[in-house]
C-alpha positions in Angstrom: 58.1 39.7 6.4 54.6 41.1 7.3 52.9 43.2 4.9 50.6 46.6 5.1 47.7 45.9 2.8 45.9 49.3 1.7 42.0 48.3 0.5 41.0 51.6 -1.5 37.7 52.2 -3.4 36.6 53.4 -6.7 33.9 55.0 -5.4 32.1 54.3 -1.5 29.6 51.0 -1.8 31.9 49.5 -4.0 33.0 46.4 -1.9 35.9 47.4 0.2 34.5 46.1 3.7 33.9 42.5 2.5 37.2 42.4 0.5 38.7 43.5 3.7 36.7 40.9 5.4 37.9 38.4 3.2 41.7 39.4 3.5 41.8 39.9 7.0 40.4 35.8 6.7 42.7 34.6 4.8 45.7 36.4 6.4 44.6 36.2 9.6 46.0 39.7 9.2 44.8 42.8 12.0 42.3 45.7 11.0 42.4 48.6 10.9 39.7 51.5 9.9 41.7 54.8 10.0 38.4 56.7 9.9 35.0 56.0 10.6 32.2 58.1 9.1 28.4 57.4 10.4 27.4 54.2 11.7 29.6 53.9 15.1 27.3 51.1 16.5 27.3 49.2 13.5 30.7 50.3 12.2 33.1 48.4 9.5 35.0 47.3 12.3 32.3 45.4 13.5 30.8 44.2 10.5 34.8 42.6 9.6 34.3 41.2 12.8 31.0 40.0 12.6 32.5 38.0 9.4 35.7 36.5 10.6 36.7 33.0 12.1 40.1 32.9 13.0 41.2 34.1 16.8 44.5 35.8 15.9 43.3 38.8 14.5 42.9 42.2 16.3 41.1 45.2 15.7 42.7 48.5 16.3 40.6 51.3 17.2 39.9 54.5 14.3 41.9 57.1 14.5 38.7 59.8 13.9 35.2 58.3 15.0 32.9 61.0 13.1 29.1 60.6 13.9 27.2 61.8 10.2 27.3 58.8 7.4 29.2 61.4 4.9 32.4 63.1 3.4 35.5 62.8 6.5 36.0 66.6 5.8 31.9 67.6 6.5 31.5 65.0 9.1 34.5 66.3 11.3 32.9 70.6 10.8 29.7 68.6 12.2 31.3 67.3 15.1 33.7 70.3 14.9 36.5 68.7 14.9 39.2 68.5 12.2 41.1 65.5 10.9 44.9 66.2 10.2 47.2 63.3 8.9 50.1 63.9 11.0 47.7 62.6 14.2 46.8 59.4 12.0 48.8 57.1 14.0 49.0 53.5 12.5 48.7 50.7 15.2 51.6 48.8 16.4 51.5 45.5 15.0 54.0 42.0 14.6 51.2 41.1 12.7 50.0 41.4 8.6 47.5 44.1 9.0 44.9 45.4 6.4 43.8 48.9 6.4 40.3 50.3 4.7 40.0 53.5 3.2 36.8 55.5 3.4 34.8 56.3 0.4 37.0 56.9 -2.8 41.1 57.6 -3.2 40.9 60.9 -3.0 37.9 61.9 -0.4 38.8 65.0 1.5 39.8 64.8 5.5 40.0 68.7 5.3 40.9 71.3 3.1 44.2 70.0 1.9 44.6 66.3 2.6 42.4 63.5 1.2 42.4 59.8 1.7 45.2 58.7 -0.6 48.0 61.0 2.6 47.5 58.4 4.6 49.0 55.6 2.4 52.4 54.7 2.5 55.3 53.8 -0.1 55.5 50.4 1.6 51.4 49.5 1.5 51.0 47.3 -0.6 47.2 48.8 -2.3 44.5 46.5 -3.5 42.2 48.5 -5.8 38.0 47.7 -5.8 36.0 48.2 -8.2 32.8 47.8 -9.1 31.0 47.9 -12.6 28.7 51.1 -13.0 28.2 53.5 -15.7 31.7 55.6 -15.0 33.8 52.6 -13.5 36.2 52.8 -16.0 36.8 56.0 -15.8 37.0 55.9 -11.7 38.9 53.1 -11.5 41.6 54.6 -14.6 41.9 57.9 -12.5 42.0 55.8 -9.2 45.1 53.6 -10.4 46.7 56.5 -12.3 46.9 58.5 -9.0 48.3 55.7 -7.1 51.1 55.5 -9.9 51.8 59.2 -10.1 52.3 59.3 -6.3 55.1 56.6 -6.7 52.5 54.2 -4.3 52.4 50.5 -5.1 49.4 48.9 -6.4 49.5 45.4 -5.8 46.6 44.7 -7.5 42.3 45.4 -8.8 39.8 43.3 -6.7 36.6 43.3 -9.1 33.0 43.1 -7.3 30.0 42.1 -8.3 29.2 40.6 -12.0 31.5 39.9 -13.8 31.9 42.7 -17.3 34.8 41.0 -19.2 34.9 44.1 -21.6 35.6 46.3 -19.0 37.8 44.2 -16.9 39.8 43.6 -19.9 40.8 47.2 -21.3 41.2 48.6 -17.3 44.1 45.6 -17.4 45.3 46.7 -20.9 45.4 50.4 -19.7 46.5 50.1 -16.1 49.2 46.8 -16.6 47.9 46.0 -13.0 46.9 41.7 -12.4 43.5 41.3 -11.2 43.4 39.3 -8.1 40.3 38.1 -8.4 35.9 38.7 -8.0 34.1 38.3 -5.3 30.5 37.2 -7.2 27.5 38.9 -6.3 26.7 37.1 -3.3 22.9 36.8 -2.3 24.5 37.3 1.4 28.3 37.0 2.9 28.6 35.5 6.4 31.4 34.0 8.0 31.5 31.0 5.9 31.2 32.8 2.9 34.3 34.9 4.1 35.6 31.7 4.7 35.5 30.1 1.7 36.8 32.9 -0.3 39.9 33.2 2.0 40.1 29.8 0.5 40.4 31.0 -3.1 42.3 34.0 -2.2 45.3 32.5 -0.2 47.1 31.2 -3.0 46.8 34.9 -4.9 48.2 36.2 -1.7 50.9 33.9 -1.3 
């Protein structure tokens, strides 16, 4: 049975478009950006696609394209437009397909709905995070509002080096498995992507 896989972020710059990268690789899954803010020439979409090998996969276009690199809510009152949910259509897909947040869990879209309205009981939600001054505490709220809203968190991606201290009481605290690090890379192209879809298709499977 094909899965939903939700990639959600501590905080923005935390890793979520590589790990996406990497999942689409190693499930040969689709892709899915539900909404882009800034960057439309060089958006995530491209930059998964810039990173992946296999043919299978297909990009689905964003449901909001937003022109200002910034917060959905103030980048849709720049291009005066407004982001509701209920038009967030998913793509139609026989296929695995991963979907990448924008920013953190709970980034407005408008005045009442944030990022974590658009996931689903039946995603299944990878966490990232990233070790910073505050991580803990971003990733504890993160994971504890997944919870709270019923949603099912499959699991904590950890980027960058490696901080077994922290890494070991957000596992205590949150009972959620770590599925793995991606290291701090000097660069990621396709195969770097590839070889991590290497490591990660036995943690999938």
């Amino acid at each position: 049975m094909n899965q939903t896989y939700f990639v959600v972020g501590i905080s923005t710059e935390v890793g979520k478009t590589i790990i996406s990268s990497i999942l689409v690789e190693t499930l040969k899954a689709d892709y899915w950006k539900p909404i882009q803010a800034g960057e439309l020439e060089n958006s995530d979409t491209h930059k998964v696609s810039s990173l992946i090998s296999n043919s299978e996969t297909k990009f689905h276009k964003s449901a909001y394209k937003l022109a200002s690199a910034m917060s959905p809510h103030a980048a849709a009152k720049i291009d005066k437009i407004a982001i509701l949910v209920k038009n967030i259509a998913r793509p139609k897909t026989k296929n695995n397909l991963v979907i990448e947040g924008s920013g953190g869990l709970i980034v407005p879209l408008n005045d009442k709905e944030t990022m974590l309205d658009i996931i689903k009981p039946s995603d299944q939600v990878i966490v990232v995070s990233r070790h910073y001054l505050g991580s803990i505490n971003h990733t504890l709220l993160t994971i504890e509002i997944l919870k709270k809203r019923n949603l099912n968190v499959f699991g904590i991606i950890f980027s960058g080096n490696e901080n077994k201290d922290s890494e070991e009481i957000i596992t205590k605290m949150t009972s959620v498995k770590t599925l793995g690090r991606i290291e701090e890379e000097p660069y990621f192209d396709k195969n770097v992507i590839l070889e991590y879809a290497e490591i990660f298709k036995g943690i999938l499977d």
